[in-house]
C-alpha positions as CSV (number, residue, x, y, z in Angstrom):
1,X,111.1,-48.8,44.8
2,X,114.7,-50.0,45.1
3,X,116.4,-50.5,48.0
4,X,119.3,-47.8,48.6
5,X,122.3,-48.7,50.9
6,X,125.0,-45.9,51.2
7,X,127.7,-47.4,52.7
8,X,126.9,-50.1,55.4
9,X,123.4,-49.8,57.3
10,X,122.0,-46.6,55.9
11,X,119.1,-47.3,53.7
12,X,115.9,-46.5,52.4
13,X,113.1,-46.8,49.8
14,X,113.6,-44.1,47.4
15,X,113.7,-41.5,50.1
16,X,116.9,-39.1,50.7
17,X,118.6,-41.5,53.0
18,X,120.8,-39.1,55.0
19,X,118.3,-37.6,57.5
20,X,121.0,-35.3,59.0
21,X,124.1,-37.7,58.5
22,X,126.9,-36.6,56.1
23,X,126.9,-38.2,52.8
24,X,130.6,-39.7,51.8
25,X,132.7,-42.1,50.0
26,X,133.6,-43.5,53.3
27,X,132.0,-45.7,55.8
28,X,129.8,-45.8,58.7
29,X,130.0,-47.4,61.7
30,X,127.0,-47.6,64.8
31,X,128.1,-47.5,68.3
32,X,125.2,-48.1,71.0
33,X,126.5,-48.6,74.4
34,X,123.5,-50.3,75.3
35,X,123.0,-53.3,72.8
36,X,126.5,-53.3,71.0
37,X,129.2,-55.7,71.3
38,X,132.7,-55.0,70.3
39,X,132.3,-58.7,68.2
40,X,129.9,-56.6,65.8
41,X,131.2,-55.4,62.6
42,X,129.7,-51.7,63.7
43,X,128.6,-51.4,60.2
44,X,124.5,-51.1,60.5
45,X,122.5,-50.2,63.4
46,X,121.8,-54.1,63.9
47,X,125.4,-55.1,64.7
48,X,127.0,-52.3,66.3
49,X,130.1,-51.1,68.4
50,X,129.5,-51.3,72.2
51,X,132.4,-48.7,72.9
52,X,133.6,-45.5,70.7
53,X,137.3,-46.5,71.1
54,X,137.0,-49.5,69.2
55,X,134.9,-47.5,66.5
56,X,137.7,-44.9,66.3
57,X,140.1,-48.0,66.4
58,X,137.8,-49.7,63.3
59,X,137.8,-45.7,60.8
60,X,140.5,-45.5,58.3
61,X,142.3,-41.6,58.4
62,X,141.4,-39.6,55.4
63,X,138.3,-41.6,53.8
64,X,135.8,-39.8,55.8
65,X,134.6,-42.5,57.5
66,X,131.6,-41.3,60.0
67,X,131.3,-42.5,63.7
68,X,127.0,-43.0,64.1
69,X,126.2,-42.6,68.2
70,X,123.5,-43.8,69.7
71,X,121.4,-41.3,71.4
72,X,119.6,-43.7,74.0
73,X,122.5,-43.8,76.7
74,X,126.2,-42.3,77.8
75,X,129.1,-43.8,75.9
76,X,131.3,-44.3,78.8
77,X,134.5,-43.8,78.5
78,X,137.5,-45.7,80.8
79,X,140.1,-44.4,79.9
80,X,141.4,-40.6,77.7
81,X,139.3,-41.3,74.0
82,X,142.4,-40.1,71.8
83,X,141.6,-39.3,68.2
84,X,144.7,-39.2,66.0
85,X,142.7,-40.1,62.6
86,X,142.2,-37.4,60.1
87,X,138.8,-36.9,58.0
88,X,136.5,-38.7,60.7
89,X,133.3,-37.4,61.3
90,X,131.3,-38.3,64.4
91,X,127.5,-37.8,64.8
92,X,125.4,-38.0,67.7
93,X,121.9,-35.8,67.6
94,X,121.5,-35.1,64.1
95,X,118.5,-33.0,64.4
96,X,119.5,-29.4,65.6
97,X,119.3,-29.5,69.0
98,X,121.6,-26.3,70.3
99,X,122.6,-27.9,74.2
100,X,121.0,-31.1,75.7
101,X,122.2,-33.3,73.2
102,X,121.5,-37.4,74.0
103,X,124.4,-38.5,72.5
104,X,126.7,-38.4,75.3
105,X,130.3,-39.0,75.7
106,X,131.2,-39.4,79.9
107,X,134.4,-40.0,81.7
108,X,133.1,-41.0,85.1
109,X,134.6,-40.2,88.4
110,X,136.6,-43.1,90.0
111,X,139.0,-43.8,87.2
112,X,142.5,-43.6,88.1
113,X,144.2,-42.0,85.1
114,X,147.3,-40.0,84.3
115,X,145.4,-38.4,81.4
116,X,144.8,-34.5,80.8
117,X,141.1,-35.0,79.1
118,X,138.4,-37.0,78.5
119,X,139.1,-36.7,75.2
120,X,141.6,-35.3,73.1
121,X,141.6,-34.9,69.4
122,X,144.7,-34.4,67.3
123,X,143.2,-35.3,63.6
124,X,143.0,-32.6,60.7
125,X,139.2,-32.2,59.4
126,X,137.9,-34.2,62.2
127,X,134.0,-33.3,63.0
128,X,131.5,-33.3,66.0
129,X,127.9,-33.1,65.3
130,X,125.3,-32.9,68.1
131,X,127.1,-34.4,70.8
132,X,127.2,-33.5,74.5
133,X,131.1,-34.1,76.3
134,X,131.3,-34.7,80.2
135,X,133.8,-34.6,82.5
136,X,133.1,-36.1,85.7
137,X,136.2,-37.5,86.9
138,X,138.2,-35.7,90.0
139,X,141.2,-37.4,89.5
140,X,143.8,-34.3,89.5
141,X,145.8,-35.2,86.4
142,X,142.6,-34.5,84.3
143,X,142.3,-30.8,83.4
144,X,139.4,-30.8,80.7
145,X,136.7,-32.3,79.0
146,X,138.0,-32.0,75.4
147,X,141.8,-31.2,74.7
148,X,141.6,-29.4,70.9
149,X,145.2,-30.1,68.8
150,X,143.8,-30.7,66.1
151,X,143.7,-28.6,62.3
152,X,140.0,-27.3,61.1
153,X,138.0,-29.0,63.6
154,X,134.1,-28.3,63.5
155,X,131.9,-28.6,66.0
156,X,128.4,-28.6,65.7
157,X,125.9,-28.6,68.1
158,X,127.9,-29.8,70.7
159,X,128.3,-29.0,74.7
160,X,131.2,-29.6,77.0
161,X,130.9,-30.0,80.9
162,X,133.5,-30.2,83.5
163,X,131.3,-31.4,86.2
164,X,134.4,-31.6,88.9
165,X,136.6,-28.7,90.9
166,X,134.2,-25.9,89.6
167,X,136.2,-24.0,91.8
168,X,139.5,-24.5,90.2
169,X,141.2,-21.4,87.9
170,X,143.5,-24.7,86.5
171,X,140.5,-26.6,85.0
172,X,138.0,-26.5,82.0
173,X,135.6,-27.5,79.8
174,X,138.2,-27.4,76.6
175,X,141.6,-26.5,75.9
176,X,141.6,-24.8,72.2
177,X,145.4,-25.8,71.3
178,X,144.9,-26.6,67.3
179,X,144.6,-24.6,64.8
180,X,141.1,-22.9,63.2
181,X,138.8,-24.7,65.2
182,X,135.2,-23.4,64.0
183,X,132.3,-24.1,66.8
184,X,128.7,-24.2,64.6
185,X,124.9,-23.6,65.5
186,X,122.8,-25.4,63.1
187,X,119.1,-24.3,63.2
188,X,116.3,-26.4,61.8
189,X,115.8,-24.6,58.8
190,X,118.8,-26.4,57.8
191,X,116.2,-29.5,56.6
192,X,113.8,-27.1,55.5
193,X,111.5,-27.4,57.9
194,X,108.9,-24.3,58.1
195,X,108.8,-21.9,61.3
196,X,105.2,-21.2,61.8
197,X,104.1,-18.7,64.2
198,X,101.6,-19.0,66.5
């Protein structure tokens, strides 16, 4: 059988290479926090991205490129992620998983910062598929895990926790500011898998 490549470090042997990742004109790019390098190309799962900013850095706006996370440790953050890019798709736990999600995004405490969110996203058609967004940083400037400006966002799968000042009526786990957000639960039978009672 032939050897399928679809584009840049997603392959297989005549089997439907997409295993929960969106199929597209554009190109992917691998992030693992653990064993990247921000040298890599990020374009297969042997040379990727150590950090997600230079990944969103790396994506072109409207081509659908899609942002691969590896599930195995948090992708620290050190400073706001800001996502101005259009048509970027970012994928973390692929496989269904409603809360817990491995893919994690963390702003840890102890970063001085005059930014509102861990991450704030201002792109049209943007996506966030099985990822889990933390918050743990008490500096008082930072009001939320995910600041939302952007047009059609979807979010799949994901969870957002503000770990810090649960106690405060001025902080949260998202600010919804864009326009027709849409927040998904995708169940297993999605890749026909069969429910069997027991």
């Amino acid at each position: 059988m032939s050897l399928t490549n679809f584009p840049n470090g997603v392959s297989s042997f005549g089997v439907p290479a997409n295993a929960g990742l969106p199929m597209t004109f554009g190109t992917y790019y691998f992030v693992d926090a653990d064993v990247g390098s921000d040298l890599n190309d990020g374009l297969s799962m042997d040379t990727p991205f150590a950090t997600i900013d230079k990944a969103v850095d790396s994506v072109t706006t409207n081509k659908d490129d899609v942002i691969v996370l590896g599930t195995n440790s948090s992708h620290q953050l050190t400073e706001m992620l800001t996502i101005s890019k259009s048509r970027v798709h970012f994928v973390g736990d692929p496989f269904g998983r409603m809360y817990g999600q491995r893919a994690k995004v963390n702003y840890a405490d102890g970063i001085a910062t005059a930014d509102k969110f861990a991450v704030k996203n201002t792109g049209v058609g943007n996506t966030f598929t099985g990822i889990k967004f933390l918050n743990a940083n008490t500096d008082a400037q930072v009001v939320a895990t995910f600041g939302e400006g952007g047009e059609y966002t979807v979010f799949r799968n994901c969870e957002f926790y503000n770990s810090c000042e649960l106690t405060s009526n001025t902080e949260a786990e998202m600010v919804l500011n864009g326009d027709s957000a849409q927040f998904l639960l995708m169940l297993k039978e999605l890749w026909n898998f069969t429910t069997v009672n027991l």
